[in-house]
C-alpha angles and dihedrals in degrees: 000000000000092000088046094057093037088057084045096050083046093057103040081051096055098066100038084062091051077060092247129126123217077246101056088054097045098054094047095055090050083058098049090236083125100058110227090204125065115176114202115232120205101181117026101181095056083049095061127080121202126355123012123210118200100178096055109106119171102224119213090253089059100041082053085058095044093061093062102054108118118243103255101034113143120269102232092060092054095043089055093058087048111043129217109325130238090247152324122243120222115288122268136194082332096308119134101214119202125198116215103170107208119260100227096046113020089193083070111075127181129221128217121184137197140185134189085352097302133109104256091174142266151276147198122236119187107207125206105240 
């Protein structure tokens, strides 16, 4: 009994020193803000159409903002906070789908997706490197 709270009291810590609540957590992933699927990528240049862009990172900062965007803002405004993005992966199902890989680990891409001009959400995408 002892071993079992002890692992409890472990894991409720752990997040509180990452500085997020279970509630945090909890309220992100209601809003979908936390994606429920990830989808592993073994090749990420066959995965791209048009330009690439090899110097375009997403910073923490940007990625913060990026949260907090309301589902249904226009395209072009988000667009204009996060610059051009590194790619766009083929169309589906009428998304526009824009790649933005993470600044402090390239293999990680966000996704940021997009439909009849306006922000749907976004998603993480870890990339075999």
């Amino acid at each position: 009994m002892a071993q079992l709270l002890y692992r409890l009291f472990i894991l409720l810590i752990v997040p509180l020193t990452l500085g997020m609540s279970f509630y945090t957590i909890w309220d992100l992933w209601g809003r979908e803000h936390i994606p429920r699927h990830i989808h592993p990528v073994s090749e990420k240049r066959s995965l791209c159409i048009g330009t690439i862009n090899p110097t375009v990172r997403i910073s923490r900062a940007t990625l913060a903002w990026l949260i907090t965007v309301p589902v249904g803002s226009a395209q072009r405004e988000v667009m204009e906070q996060l610059g051009a993005p590194y790619c766009l992966l083929p169309d589906a199902d009428g998304l526009i789908q824009s790649v933005y890989p993470c600044e402090w680990d390239p293999s990680t891409w966000i996704i940021v997706l997009f439909q009849k001009q306006q922000y749907i959400s976004y998603q993480f995408r870890f990339v075999d490197s």
